[in-house]
MMTF fields as JSON, N, C-alpha, C and O atoms, coordinates in Angstrom:
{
  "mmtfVersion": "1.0.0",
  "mmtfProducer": "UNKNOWN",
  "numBonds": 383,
  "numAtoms": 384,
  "numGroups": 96,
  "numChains": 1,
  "numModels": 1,
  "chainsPerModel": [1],
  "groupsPerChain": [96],
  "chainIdList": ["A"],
  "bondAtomList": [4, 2, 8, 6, 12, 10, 16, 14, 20, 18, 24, 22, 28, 26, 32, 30, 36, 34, 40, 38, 44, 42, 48, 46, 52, 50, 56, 54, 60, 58, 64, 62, 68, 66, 72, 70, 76, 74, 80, 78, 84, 82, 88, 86, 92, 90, 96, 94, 100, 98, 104, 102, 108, 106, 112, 110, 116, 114, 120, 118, 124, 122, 128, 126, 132, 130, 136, 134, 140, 138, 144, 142, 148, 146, 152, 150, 156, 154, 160, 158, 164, 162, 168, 166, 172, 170, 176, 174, 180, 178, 184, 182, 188, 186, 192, 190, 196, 194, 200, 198, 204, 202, 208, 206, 212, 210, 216, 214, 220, 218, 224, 222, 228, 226, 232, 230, 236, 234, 240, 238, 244, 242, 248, 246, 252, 250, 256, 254, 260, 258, 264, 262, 268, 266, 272, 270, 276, 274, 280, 278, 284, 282, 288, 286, 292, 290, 296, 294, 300, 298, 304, 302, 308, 306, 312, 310, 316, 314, 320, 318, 324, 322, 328, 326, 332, 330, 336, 334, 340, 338, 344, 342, 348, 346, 352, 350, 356, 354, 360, 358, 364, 362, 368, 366, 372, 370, 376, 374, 380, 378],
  "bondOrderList": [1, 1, 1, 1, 1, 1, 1, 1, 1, 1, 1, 1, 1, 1, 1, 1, 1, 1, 1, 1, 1, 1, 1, 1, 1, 1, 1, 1, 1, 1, 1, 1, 1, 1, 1, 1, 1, 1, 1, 1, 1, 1, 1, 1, 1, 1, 1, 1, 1, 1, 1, 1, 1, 1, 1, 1, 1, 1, 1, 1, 1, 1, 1, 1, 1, 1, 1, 1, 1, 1, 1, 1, 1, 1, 1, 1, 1, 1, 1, 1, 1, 1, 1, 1, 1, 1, 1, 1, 1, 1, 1, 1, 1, 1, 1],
  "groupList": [{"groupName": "UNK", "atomNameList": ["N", "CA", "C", "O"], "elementList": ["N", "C", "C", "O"], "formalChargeList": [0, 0, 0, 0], "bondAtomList": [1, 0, 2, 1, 3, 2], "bondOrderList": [1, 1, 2], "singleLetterCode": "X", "chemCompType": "L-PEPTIDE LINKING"}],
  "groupTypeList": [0, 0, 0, 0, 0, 0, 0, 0, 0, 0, 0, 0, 0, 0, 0, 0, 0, 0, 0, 0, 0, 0, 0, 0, 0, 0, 0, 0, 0, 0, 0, 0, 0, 0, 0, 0, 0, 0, 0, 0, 0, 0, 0, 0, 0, 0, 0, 0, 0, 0, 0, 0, 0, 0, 0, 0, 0, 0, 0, 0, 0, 0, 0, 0, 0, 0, 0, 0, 0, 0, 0, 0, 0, 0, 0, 0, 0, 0, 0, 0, 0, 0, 0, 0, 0, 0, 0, 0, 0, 0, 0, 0, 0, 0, 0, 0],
  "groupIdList": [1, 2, 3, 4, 5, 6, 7, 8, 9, 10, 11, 12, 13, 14, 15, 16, 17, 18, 19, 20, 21, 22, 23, 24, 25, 26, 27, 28, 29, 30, 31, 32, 33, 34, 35, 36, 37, 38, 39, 40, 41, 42, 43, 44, 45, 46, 47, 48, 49, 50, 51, 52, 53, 54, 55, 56, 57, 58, 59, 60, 61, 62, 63, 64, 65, 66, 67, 68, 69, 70, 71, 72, 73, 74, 75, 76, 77, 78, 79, 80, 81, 82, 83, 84, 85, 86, 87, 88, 89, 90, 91, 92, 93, 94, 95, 96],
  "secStructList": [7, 7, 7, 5, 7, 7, 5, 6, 6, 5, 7, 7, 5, 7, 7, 7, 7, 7, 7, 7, 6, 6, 2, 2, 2, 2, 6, 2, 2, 2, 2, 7, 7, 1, 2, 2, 2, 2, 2, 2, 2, 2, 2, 2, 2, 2, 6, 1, 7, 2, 2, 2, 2, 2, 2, 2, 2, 2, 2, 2, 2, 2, 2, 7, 7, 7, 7, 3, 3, 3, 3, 3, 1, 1, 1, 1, 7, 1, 1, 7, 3, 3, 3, 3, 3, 7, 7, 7, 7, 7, 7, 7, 7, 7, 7, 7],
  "xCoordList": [-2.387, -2.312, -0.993, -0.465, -0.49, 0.727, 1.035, 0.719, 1.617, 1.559, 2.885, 3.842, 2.818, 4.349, 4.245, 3.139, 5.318, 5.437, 7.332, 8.285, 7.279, 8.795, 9.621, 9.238, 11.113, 11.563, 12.631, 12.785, 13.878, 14.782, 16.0, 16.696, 15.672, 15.973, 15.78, 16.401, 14.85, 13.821, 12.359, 11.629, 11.814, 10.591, 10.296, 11.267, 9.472, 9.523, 8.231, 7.306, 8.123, 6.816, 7.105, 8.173, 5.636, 5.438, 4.679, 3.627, 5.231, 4.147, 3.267, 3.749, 1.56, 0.803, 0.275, -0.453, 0.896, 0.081, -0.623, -0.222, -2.382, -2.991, -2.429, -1.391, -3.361, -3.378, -4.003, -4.913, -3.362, -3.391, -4.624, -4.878, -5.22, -6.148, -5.586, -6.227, -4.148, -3.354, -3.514, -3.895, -2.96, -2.684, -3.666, -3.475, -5.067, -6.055, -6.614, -7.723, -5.912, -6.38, -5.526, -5.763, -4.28, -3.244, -3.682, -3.7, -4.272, -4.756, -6.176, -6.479, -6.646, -8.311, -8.042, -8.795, -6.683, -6.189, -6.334, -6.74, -6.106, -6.008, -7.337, -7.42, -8.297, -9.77, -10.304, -10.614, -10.567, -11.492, -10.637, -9.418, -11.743, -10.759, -11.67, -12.824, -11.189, -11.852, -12.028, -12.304, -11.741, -11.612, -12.847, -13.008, -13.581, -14.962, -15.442, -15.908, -14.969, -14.9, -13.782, -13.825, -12.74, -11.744, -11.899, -11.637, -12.393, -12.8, -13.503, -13.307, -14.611, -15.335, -15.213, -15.808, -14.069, -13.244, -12.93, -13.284, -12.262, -10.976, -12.042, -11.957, -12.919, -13.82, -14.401, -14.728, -14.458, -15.413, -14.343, -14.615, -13.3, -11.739, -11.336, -10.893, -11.599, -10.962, -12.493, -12.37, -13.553, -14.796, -14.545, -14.175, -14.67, -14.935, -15.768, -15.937, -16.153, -17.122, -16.226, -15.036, -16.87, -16.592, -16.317, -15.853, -16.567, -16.056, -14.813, -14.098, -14.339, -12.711, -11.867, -10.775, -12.556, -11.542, -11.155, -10.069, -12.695, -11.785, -11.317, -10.639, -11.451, -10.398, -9.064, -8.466, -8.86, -7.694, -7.43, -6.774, -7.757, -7.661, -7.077, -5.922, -8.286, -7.716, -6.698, -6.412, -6.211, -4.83, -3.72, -2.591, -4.319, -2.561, -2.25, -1.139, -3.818, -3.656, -2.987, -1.812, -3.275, -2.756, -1.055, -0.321, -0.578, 0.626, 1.536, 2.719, 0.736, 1.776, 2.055, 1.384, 3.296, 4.063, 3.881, 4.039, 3.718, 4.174, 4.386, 3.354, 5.522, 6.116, 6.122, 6.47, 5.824, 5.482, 6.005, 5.315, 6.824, 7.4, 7.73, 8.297, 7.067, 7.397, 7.65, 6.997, 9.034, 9.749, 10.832, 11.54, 10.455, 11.043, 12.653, 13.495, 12.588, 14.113, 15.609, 16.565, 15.095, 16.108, 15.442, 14.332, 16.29, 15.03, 14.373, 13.284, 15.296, 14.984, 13.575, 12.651, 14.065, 12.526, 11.415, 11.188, 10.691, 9.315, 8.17, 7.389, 8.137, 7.06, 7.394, 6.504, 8.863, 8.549, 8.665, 8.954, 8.414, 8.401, 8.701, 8.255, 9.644, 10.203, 9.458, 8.831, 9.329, 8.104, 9.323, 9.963, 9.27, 10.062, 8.84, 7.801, 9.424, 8.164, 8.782, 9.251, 8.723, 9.305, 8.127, 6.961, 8.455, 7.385, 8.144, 9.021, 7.899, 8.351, 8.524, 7.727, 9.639, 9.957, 9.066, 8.772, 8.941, 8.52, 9.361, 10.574, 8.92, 10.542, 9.712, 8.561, 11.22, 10.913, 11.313, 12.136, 10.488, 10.318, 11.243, 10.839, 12.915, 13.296, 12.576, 11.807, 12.994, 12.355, 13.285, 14.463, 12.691, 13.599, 14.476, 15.308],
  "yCoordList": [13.366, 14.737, 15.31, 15.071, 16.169, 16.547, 18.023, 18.639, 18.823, 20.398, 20.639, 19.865, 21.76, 21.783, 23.475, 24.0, 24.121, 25.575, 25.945, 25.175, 26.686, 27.132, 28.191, 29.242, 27.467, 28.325, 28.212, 27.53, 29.528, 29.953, 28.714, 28.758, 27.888, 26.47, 25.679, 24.783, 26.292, 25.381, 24.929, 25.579, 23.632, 23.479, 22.732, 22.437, 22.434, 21.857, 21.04, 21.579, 19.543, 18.884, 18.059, 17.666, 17.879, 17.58, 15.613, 15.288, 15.184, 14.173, 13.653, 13.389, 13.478, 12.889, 11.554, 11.021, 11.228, 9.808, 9.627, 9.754, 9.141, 8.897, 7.912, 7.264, 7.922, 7.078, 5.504, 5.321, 4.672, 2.945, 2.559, 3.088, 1.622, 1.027, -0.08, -0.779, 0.143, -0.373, 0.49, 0.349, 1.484, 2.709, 2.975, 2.999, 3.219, 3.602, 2.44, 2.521, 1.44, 0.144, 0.425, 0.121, 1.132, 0.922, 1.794, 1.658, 3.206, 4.426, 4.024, 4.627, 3.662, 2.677, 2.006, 1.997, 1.487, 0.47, 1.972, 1.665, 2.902, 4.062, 4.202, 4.023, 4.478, 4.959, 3.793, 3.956, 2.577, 1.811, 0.399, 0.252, -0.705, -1.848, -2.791, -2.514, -3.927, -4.862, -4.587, -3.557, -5.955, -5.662, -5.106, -3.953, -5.843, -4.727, -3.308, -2.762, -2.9, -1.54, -1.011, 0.093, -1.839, -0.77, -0.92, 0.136, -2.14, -2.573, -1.102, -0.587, -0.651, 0.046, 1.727, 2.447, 2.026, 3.129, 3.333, 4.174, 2.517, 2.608, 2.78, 3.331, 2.155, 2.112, 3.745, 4.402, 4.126, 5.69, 6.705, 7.873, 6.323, 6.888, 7.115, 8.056, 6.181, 5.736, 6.293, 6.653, 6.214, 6.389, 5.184, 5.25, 3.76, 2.289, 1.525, 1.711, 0.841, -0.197, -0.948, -1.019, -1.686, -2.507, -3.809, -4.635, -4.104, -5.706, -5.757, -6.707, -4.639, -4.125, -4.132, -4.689, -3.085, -3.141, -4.247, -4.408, -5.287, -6.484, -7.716, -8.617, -7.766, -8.284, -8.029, -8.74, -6.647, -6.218, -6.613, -7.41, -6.237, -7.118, -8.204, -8.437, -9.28, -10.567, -11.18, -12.377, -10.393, -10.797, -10.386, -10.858, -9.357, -8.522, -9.491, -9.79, -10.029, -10.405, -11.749, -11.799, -12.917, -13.69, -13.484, -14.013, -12.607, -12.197, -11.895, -12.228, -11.153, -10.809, -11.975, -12.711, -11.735, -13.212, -12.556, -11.423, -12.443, -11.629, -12.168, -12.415, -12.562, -13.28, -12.282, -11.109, -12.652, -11.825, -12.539, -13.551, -12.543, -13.546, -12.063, -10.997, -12.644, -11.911, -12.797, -13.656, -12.191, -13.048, -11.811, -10.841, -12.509, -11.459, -10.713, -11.222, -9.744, -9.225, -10.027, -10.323, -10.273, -11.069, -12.004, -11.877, -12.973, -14.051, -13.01, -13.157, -12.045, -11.322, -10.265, -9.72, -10.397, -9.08, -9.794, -10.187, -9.975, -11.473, -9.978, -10.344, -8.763, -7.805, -7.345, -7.409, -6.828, -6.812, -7.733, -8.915, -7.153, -7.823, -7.197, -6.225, -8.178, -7.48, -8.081, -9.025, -7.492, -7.839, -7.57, -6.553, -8.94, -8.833, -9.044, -9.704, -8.233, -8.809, -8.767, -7.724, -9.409, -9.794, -9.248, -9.569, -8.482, -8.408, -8.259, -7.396, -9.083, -9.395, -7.615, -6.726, -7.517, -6.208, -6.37, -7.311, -4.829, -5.157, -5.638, -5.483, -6.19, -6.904, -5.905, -5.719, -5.432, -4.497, -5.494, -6.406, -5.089, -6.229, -5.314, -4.202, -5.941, -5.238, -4.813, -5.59, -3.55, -3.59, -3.942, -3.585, -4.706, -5.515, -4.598, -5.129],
  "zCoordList": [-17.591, -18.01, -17.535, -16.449, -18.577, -18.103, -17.994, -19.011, -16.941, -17.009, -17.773, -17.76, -18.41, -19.781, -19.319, -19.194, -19.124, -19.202, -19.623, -19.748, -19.679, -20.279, -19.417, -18.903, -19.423, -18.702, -19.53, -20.543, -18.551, -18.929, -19.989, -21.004, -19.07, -19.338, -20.747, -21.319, -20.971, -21.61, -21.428, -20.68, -22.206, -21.378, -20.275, -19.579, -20.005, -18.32, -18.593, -19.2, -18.092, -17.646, -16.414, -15.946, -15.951, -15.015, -15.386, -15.935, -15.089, -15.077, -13.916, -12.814, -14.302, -12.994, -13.243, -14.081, -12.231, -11.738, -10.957, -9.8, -11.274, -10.068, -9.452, -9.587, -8.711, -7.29, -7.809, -8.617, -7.217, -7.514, -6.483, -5.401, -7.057, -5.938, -4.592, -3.808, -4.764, -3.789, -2.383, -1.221, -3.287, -2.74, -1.592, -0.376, -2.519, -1.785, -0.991, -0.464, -0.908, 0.506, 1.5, 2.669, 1.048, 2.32, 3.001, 4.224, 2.236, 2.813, 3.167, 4.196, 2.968, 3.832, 5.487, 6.462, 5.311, 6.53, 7.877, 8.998, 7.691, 8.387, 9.02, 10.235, 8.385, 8.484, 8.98, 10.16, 8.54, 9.017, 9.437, 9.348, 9.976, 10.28, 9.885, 9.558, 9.902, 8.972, 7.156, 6.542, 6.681, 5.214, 4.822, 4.423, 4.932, 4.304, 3.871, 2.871, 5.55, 5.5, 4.718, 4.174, 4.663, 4.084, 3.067, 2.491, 1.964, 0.871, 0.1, -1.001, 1.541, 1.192, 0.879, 0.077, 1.982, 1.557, 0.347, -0.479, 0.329, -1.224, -2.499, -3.597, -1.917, -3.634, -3.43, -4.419, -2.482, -2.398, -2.186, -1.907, -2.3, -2.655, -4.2, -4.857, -4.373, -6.011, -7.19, -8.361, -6.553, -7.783, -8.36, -9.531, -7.724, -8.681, -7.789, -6.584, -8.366, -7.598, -6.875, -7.18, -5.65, -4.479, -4.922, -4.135, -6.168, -6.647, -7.019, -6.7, -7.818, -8.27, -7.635, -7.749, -6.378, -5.195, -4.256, -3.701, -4.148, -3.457, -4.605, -4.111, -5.255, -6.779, -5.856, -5.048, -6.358, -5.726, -4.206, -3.535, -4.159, -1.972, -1.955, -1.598, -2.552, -2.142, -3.306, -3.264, -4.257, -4.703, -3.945, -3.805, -3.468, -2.298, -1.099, -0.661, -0.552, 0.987, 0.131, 0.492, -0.91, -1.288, -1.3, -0.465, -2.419, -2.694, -1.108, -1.044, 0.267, 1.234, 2.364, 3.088, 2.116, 3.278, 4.36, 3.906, 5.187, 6.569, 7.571, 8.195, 8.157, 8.984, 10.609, 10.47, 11.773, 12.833, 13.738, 13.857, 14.407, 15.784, 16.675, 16.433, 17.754, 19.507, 20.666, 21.258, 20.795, 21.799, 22.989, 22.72, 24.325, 25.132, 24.411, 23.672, 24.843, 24.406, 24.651, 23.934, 26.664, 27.274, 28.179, 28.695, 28.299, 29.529, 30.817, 31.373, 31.052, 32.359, 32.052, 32.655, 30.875, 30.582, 30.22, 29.076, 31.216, 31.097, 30.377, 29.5, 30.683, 30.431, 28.884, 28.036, 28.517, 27.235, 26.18, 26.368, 24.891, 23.76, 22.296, 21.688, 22.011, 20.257, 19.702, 20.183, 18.104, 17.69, 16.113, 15.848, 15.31, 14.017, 12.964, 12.97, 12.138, 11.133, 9.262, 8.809, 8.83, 7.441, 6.543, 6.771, 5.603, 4.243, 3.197, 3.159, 2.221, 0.749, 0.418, 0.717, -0.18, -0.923, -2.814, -3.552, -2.873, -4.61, -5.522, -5.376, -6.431, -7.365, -8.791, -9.186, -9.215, -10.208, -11.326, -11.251, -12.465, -13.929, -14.819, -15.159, -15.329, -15.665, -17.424, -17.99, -18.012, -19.525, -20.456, -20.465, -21.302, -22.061, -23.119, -23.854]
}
């Protein structure tokens, strides 16, 4: 749905986009822990059933690389720890 009103300008729209069932897992990861539960969020987020949403789940957790290494900063610092972590960026599909 789109809001259209007119100005001095001319006319004006707005475009809306809901919300992705991505979306509403990353925003689940907040509220609850363990997939289930968050499984279970997102679906009472979104208004879809709980089979959709982990469809969706376990193609994302498939699709994310996430690389995590922790290693002291310096030999001398035995207490702390850096913490690197790699995640695949989105690759945009160009339009033909």
């Amino acid at each position: 749905m789109t809001a259209a009103w007119k100005t001095k300008f001319g006319g004006r729209r707005v475009r809306h986009d809901p919300p992705t069932i991505e979306e509403a897992l990353e925003a689940a990861e907040c509220f609850a822990e363990g997939l289930d539960n968050q499984i279970e969020v997102a679906a009472q987020l979104m208004g879809v059933t709980e089979d959709e949403v982990r469809a969706v789940a376990l193609r994302a957790q498939r699709r994310a690389t996430t690389i995590q290494r922790v290693a002291p900063a310096t030999p001398s610092a035995s207490g702390r720890a850096v913490i690197v972590e790699r995640r695949t960026t989105r690759r945009r599909i160009a339009s033909p």
